[in-house]
DRENLO-863138 format. One record per residue: residue number from 1; x, y, z of N, C-alpha, C, O, CB in turn. Coordinates in pm, whole numbers, plus 50000, padded with zeros to 5 digits. Last residue first. Glycine has a CB too. Example, Ala and Ser with C-alpha at 12.3 -4.5 7.8 and 13.67 -1.06 7.14 Angstrom:
REM residues 2
{site 2,{51285,49775,50708},{51367,49894,50714},{51290,50003,50787},{51341,50114,50804},{51408,49940,50572}}
{site 1,{51319,49431,50780},{51230,49550,50780},{51320,49670,50780},{51424,49668,50846},{51131,49553,50905}}
END
This chain:
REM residues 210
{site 210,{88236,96689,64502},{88065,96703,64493},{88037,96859,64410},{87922,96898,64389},{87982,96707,64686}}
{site 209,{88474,96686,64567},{88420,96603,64431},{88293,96657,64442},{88246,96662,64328},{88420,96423,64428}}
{site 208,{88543,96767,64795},{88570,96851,64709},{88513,96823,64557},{88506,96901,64462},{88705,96861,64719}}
{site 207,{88476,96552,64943},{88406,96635,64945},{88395,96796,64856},{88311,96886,64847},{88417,96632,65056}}
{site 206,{88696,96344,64879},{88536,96346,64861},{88403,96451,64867},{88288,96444,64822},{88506,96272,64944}}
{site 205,{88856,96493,64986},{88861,96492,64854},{88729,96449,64810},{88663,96505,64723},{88967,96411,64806}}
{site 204,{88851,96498,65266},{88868,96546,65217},{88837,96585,65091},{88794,96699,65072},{88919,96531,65244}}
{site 203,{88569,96338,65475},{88674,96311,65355},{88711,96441,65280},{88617,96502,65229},{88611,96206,65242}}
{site 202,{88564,96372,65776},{88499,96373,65669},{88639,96376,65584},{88757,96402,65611},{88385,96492,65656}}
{site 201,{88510,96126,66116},{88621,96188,66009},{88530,96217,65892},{88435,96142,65871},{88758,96075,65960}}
{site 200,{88303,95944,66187},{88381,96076,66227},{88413,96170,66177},{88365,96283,66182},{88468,96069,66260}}
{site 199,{88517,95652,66065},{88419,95726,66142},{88444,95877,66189},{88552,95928,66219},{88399,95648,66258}}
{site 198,{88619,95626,65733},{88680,95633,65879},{88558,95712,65931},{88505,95806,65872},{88846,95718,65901}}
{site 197,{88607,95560,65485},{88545,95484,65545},{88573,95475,65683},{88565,95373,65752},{88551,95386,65489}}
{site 196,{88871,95771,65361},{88710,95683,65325},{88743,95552,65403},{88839,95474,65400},{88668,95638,65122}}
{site 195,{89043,95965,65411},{88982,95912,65506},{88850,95827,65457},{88743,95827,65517},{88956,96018,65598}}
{site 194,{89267,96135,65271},{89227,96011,65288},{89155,95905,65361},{89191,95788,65374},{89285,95987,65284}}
{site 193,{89254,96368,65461},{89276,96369,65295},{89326,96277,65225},{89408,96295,65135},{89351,96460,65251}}
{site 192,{89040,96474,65680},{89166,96371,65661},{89123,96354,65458},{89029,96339,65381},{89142,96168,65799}}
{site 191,{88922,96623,65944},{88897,96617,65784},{89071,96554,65779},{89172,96579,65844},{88847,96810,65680}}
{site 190,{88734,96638,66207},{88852,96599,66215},{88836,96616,66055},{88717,96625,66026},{88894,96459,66298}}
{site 189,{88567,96896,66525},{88559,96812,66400},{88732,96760,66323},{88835,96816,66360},{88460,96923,66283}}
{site 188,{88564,97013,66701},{88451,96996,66673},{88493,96879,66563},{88423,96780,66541},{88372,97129,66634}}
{site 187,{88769,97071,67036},{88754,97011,66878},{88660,96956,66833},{88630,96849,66886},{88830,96924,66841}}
{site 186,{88638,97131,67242},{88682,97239,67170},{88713,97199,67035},{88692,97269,66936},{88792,97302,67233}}
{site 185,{88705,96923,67390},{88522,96926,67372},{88529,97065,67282},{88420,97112,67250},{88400,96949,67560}}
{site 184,{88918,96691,67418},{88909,96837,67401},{88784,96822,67354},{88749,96725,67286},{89013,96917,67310}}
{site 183,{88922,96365,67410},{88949,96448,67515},{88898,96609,67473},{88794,96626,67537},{89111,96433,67547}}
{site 182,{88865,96287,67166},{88811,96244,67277},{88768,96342,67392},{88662,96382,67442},{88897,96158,67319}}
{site 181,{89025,96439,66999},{88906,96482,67002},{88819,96446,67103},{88725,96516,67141},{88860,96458,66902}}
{site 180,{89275,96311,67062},{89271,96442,67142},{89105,96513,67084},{89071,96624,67124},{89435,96557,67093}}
{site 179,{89200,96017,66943},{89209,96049,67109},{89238,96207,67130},{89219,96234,67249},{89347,95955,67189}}
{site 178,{89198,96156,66692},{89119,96102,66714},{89083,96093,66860},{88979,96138,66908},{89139,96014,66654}}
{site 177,{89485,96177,66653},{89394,96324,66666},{89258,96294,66680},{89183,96391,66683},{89402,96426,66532}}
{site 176,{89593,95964,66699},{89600,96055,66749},{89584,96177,66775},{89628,96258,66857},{89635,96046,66750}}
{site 175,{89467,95855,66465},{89479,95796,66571},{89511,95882,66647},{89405,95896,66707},{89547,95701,66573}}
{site 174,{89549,95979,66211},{89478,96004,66295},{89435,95940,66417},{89343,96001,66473},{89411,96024,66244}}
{site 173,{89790,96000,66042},{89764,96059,66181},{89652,96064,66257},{89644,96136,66356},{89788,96168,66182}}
{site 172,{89736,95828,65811},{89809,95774,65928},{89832,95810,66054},{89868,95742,66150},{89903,95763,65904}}
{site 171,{89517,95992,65727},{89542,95854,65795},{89582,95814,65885},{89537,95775,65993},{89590,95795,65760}}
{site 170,{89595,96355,65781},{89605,96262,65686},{89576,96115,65822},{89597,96118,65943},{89782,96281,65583}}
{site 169,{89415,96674,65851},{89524,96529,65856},{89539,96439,65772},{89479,96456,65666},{89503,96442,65947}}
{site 168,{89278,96974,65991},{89325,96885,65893},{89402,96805,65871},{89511,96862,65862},{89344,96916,65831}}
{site 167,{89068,96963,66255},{89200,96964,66252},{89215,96888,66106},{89178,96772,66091},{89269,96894,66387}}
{site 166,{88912,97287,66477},{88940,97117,66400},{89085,97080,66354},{89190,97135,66391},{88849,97097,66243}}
{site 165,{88941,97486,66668},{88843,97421,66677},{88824,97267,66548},{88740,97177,66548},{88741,97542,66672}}
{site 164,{89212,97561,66852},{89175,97473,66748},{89031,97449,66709},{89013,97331,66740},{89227,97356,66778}}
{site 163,{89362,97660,67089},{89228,97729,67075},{89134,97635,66934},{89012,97644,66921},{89266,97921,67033}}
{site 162,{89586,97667,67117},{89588,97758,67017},{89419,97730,66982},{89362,97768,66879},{89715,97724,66890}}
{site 161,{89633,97502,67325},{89685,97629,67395},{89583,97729,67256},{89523,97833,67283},{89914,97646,67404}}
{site 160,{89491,97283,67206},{89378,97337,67325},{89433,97492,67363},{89361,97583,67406},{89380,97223,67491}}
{site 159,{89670,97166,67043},{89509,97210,66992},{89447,97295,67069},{89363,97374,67028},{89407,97099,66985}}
{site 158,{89928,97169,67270},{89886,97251,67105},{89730,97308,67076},{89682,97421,67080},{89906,97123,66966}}
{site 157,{89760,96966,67386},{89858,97088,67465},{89826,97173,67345},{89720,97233,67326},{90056,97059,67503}}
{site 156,{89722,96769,67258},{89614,96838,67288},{89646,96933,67377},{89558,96983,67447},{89516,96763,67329}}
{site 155,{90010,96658,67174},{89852,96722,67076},{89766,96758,67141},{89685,96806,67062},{89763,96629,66985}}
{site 154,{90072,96591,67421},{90148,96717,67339},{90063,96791,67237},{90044,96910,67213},{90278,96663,67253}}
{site 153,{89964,96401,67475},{89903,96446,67575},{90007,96605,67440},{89948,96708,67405},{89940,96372,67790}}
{site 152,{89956,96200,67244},{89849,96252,67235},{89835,96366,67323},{89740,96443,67303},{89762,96164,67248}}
{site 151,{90258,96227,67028},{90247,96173,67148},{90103,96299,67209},{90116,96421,67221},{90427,96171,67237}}
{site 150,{90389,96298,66769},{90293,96205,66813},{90217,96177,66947},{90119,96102,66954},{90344,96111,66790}}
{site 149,{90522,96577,66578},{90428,96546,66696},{90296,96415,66739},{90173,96424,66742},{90363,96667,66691}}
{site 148,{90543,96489,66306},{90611,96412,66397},{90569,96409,66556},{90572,96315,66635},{90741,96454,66383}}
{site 147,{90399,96703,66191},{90309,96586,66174},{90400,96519,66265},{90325,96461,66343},{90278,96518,66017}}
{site 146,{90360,97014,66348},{90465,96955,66312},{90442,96805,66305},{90462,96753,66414},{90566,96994,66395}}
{site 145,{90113,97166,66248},{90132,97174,66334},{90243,97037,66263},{90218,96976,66159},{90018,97189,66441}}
{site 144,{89978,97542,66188},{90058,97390,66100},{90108,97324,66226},{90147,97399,66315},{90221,97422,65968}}
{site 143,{89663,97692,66186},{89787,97618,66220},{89854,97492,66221},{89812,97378,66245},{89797,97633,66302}}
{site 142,{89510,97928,66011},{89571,97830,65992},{89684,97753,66077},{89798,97755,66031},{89603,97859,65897}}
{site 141,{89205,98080,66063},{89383,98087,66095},{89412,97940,66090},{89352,97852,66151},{89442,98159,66270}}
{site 140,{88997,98274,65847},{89031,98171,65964},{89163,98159,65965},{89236,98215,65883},{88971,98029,65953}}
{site 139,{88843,98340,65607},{88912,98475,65744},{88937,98371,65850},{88883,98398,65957},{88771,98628,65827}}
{site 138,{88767,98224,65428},{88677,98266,65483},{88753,98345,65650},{88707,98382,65758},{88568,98136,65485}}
{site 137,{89046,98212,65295},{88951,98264,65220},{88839,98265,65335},{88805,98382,65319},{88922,98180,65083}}
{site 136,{89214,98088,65503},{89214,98240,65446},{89102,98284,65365},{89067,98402,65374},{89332,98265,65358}}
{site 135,{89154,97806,65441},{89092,97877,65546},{89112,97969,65538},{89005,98020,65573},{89104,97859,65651}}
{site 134,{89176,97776,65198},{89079,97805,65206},{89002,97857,65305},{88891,97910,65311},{89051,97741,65173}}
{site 133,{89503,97796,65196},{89446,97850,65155},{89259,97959,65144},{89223,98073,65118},{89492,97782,65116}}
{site 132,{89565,97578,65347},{89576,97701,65387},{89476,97812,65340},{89401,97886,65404},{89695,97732,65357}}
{site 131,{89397,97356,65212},{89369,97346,65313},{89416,97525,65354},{89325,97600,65388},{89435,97210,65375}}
{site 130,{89600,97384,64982},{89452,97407,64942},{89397,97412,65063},{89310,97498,65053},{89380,97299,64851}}
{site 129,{89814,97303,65097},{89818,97430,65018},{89644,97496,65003},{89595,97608,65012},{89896,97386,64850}}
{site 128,{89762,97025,65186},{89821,97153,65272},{89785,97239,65216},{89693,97292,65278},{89958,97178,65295}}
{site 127,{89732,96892,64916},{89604,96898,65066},{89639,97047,65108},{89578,97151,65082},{89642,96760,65241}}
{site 126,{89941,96870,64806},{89841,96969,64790},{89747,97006,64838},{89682,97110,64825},{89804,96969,64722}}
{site 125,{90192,96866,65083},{90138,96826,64969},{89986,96913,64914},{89936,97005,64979},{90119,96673,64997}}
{site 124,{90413,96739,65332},{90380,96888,65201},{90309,96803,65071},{90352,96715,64995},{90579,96990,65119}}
{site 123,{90208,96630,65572},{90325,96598,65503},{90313,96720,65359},{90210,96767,65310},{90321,96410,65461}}
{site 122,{89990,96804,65823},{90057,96716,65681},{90127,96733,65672},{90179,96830,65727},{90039,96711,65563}}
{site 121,{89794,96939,66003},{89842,96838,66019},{89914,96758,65880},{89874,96645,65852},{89741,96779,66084}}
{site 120,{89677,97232,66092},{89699,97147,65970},{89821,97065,65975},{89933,97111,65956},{89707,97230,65848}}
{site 119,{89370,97343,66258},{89530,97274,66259},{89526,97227,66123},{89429,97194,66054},{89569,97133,66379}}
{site 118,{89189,97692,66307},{89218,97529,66238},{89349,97468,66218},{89437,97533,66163},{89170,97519,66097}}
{site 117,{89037,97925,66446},{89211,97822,66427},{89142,97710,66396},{89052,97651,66456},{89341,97786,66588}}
{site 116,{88838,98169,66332},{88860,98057,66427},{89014,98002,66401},{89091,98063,66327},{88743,97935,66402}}
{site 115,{88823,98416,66207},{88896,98432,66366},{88915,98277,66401},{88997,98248,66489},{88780,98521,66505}}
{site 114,{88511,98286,66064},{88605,98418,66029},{88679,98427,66214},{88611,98440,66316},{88475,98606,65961}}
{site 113,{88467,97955,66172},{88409,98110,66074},{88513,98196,66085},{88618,98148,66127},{88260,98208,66136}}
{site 112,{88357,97645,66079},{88429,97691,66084},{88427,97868,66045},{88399,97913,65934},{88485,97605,66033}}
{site 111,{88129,97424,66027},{88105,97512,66151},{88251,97635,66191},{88256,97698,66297},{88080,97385,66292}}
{site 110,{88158,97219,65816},{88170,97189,65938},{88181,97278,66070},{88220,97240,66180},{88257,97127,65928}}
{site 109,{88078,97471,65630},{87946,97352,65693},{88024,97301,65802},{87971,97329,65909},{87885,97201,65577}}
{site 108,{88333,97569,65618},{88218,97658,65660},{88118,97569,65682},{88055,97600,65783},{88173,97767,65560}}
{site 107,{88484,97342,65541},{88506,97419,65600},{88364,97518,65698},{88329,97517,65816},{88585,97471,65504}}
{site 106,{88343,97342,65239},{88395,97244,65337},{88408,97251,65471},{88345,97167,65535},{88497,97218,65311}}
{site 105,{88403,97618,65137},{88287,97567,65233},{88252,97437,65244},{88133,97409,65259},{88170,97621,65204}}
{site 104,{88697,97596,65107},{88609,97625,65188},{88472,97636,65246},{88437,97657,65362},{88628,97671,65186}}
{site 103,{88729,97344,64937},{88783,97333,65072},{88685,97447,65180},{88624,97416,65283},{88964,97378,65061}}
{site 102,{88562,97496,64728},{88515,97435,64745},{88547,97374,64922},{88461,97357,65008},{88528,97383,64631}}
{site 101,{88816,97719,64655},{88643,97745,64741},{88583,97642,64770},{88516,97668,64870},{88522,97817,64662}}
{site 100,{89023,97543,64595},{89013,97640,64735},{88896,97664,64773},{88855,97645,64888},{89067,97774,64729}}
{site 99,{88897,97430,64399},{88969,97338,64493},{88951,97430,64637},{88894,97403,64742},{89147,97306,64438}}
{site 98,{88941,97617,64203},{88794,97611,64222},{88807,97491,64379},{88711,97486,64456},{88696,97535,64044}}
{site 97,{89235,97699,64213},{89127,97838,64342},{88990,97739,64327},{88910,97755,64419},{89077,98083,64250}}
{site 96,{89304,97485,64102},{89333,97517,64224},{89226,97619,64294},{89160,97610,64397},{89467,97569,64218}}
{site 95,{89226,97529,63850},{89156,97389,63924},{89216,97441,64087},{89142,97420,64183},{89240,97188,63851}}
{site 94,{89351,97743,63774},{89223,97766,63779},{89155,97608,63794},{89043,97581,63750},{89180,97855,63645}}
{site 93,{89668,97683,63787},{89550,97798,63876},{89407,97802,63884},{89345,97852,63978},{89558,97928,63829}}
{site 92,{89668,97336,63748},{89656,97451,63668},{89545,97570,63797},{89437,97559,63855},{89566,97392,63486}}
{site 91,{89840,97049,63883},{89694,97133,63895},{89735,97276,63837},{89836,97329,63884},{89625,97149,64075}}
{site 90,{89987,96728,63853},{89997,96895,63818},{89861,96933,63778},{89788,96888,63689},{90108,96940,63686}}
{site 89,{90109,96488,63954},{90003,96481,63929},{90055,96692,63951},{90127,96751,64032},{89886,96357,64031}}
{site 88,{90337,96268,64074},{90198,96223,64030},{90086,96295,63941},{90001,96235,63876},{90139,96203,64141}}
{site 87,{90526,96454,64154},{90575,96340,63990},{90449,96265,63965},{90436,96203,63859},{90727,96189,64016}}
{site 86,{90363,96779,64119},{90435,96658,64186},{90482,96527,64076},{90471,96518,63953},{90323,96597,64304}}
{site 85,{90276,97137,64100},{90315,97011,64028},{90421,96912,64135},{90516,96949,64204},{90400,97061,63874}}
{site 84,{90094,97392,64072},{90136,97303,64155},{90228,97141,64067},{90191,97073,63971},{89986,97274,64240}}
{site 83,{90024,97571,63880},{90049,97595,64021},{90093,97530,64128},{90123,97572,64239},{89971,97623,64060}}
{site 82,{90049,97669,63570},{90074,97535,63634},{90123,97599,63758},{90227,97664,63764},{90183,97424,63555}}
{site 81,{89809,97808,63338},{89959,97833,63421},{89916,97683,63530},{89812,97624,63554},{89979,98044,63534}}
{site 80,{89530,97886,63286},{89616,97774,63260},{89753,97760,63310},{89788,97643,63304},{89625,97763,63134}}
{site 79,{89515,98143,63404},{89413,98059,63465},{89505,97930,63423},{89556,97867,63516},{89240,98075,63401}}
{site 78,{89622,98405,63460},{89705,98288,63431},{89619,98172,63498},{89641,98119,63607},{89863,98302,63493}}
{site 77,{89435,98585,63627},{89542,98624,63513},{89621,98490,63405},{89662,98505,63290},{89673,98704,63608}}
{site 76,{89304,98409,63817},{89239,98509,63673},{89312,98525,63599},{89286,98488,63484},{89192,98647,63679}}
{site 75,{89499,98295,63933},{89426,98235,63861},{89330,98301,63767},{89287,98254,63662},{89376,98164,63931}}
{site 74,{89600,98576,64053},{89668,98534,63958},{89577,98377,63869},{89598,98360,63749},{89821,98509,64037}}
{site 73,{89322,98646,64172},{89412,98739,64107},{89522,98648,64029},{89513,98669,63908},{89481,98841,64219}}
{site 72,{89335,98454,64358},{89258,98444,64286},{89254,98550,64190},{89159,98538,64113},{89166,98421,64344}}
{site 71,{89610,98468,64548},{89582,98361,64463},{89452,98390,64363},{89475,98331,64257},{89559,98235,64554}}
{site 70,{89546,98749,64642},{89617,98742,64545},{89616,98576,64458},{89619,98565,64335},{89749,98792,64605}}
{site 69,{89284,98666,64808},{89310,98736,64691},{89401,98738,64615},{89367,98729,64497},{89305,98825,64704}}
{site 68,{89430,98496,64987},{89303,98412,64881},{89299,98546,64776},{89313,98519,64656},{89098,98368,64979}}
{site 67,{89572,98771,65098},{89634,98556,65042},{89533,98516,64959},{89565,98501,64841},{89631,98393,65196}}
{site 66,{89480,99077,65085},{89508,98910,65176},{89547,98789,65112},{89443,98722,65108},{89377,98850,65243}}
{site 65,{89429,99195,64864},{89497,99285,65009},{89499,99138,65059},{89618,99123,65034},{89384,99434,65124}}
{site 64,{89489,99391,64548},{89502,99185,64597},{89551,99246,64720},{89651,99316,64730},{89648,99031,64494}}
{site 63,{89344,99530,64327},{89435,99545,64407},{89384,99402,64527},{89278,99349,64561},{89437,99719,64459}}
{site 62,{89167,99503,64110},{89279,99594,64049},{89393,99568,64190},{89514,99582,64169},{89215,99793,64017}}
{site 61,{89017,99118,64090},{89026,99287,64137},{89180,99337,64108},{89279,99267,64089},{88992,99313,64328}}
{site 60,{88900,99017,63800},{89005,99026,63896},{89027,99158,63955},{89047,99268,63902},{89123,98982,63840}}
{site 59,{88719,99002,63577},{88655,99054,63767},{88794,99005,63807},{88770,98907,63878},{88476,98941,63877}}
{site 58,{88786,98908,63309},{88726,98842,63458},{88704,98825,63600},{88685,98739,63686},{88744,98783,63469}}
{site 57,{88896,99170,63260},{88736,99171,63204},{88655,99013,63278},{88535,98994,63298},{88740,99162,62984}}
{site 56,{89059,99292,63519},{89067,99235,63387},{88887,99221,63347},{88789,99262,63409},{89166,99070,63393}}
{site 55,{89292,99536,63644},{89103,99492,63630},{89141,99414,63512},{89224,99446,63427},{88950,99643,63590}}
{site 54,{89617,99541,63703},{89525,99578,63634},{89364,99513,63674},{89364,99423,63758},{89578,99548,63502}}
{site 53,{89753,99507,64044},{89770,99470,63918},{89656,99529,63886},{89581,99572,63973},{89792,99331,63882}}
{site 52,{90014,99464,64366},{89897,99547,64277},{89921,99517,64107},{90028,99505,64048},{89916,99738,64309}}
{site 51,{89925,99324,64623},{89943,99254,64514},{89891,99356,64404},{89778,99355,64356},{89871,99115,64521}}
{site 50,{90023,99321,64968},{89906,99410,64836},{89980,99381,64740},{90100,99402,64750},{89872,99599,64831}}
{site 49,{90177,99223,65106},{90044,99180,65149},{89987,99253,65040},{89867,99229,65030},{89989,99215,65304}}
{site 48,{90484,99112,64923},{90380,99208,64994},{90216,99172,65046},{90158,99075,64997},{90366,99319,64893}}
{site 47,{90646,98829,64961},{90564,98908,64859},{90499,99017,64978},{90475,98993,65096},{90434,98797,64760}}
{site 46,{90974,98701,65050},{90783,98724,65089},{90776,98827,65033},{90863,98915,65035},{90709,98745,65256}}
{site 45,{91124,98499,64868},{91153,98620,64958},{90948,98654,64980},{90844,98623,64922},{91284,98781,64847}}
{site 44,{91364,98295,64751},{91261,98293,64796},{91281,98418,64861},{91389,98459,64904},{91226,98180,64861}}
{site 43,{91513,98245,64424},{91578,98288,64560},{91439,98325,64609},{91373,98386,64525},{91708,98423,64562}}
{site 42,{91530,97949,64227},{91484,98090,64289},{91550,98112,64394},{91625,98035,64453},{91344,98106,64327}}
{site 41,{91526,97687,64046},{91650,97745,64110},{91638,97951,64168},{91718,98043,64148},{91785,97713,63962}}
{site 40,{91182,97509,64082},{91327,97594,64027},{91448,97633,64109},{91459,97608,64229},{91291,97729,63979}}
{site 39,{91118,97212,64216},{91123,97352,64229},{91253,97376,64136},{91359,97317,64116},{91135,97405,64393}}
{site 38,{90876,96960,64292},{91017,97005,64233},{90966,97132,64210},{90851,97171,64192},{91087,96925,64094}}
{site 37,{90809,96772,64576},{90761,96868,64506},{90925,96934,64417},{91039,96947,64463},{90667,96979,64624}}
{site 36,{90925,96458,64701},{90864,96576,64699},{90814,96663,64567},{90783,96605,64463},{90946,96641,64766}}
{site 35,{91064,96207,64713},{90925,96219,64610},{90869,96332,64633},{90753,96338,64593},{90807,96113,64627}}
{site 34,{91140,96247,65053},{91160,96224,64949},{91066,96245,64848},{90969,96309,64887},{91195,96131,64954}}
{site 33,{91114,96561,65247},{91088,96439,65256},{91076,96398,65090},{91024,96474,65008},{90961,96418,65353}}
{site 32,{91325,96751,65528},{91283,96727,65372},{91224,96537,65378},{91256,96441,65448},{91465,96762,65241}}
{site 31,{91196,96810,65812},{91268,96791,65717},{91251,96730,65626},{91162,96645,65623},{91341,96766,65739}}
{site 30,{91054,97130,66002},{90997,96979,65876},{91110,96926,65824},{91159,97018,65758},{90897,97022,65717}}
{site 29,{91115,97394,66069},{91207,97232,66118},{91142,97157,66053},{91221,97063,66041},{91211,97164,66281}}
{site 28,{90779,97495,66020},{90929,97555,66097},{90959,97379,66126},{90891,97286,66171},{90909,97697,66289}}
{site 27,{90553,97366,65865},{90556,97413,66002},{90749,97355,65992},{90811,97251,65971},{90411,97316,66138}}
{site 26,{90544,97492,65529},{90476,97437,65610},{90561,97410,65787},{90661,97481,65787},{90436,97310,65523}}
{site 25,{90499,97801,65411},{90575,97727,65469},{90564,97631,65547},{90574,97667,65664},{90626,97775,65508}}
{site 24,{90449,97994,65115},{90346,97917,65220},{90490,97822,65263},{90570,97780,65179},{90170,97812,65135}}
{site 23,{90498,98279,64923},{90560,98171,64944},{90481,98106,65126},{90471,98176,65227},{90744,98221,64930}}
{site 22,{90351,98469,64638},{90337,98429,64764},{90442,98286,64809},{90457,98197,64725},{90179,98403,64775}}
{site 21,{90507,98539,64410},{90377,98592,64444},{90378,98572,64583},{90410,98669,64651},{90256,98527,64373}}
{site 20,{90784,98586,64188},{90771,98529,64340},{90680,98608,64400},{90711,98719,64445},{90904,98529,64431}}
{site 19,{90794,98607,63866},{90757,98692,63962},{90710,98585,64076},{90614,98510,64058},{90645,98800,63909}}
{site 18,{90691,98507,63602},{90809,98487,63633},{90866,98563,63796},{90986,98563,63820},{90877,98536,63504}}
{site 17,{90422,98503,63592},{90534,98597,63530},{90636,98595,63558},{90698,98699,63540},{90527,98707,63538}}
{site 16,{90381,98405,63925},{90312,98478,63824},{90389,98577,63764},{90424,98685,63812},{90198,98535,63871}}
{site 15,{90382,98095,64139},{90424,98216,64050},{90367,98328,63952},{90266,98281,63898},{90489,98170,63984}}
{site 14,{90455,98016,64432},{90354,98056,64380},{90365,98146,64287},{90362,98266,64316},{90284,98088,64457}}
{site 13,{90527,97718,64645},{90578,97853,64585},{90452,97849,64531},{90364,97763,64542},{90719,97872,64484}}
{site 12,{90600,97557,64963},{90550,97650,64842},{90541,97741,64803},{90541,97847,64865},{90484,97659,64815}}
{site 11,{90973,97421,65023},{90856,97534,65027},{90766,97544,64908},{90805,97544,64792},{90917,97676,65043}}
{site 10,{91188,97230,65148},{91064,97219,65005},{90977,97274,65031},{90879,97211,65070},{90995,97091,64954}}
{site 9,{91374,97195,65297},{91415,97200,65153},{91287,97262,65038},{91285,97308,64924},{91457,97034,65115}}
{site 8,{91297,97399,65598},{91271,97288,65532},{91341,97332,65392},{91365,97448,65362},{91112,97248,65531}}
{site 7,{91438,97614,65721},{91464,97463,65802},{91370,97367,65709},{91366,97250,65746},{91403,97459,65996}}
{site 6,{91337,97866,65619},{91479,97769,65558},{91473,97649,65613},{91510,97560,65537},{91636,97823,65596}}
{site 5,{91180,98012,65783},{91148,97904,65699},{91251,97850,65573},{91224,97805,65461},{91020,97945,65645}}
{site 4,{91323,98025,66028},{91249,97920,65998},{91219,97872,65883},{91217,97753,65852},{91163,97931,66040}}
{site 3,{91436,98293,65931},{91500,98185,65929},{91436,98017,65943},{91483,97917,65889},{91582,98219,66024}}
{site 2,{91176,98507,65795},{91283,98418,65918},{91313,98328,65852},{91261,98279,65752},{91229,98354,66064}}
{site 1,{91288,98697,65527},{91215,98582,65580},{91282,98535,65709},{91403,98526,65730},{91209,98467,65476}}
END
């Protein structure tokens, strides 16, 4: 692994069988932030891009070639297994991948397609994971972008060098992803994973409820 992704305490993980599946990093230098995510005592290392395992009788394919596959390969296998857990609140593989498709065509109505960049703007949490995730599932690129980046003319340096066409966030950031939508006619759209009753903006979770 580069070395980047040591510069944070609190990576996601992803298990199956006791077996290190996939590990997601949110953006290089993050430093740790309290009430985080608890983790075992592992040694982290990147999984292969081919995930090879049996056919099961719930259509899991025999061979896992990109990220949304192997996540939906191990929610077949270990649908009740625990994929995520915080001191608020633990999602089982198989609320997670239905979370992922739903993020994605979330995603796909706000005009998002296979090659585009999407930012992801958060603090580590399940937004993030499900946000990566789903943009892999319809072939889009994910970029994390470092939430301490405040200052609007730097956000739209970023959004505009890497081509962005939206941007996933939270609240408190959006004020400033709000003025670089002003400005950039390349950002179509803003999704915040708390955003009821913000103009503009679609609701994350609200939209995963439907």
């Amino acid at each position: 692994i580069s070395s980047a992704f040591y510069a944070s305490s609190r990576q996601f993980c992803f298990l199956a069988h006791d077996e290190l599946l996939w590990v997601v990093s949110p953006v290089p230098f993050l430093p740790p932030c309290g009430g985080g995510l608890r983790w075992g005592d592992i040694s982290f290392q990147m999984a292969s891009n081919t995930c090879v395992g049996a056919v099961t009788k719930h259509g899991v394919p025999q061979t896992a070639k990109d990220l949304y596959s192997c996540l939906a390969k191990t929610a077949g296998l270990n649908p009740k297994s625990t994929a995520f857990s915080t001191d608020e609140k633990k999602m089982a593989y198989h609320e997670l991948i239905h979370s992922v498709d739903r993020a994605a065509d979330m995603f796909w109505q706000s005009g998002t397609r296979p090659r585009d960049t999407v930012a992801i703007v958060l603090r580590n949490s399940l937004e993030f994971i499900i946000a990566y995730f789903a943009l892999a599932r319809i072939g889009a690129v994910a970029v994390p972008i470092n939430y301490m980046v405040s200052k609007e003319d730097e956000i739209c340096y970023i959004l505009e060098n890497a081509k962005c066409k939206g941007v996933v966030t939270a609240k408190e950031f959006l004020p400033a992803y709000k003025g670089a939508k002003r400005r950039l006619d390349s950002l179509k759209f803003l999704i915040a994973a708390d955003s009821a009753g913000e103009h503009d903006v679609v609701d994350f979770w609200q939209h995963l409820k439907h």
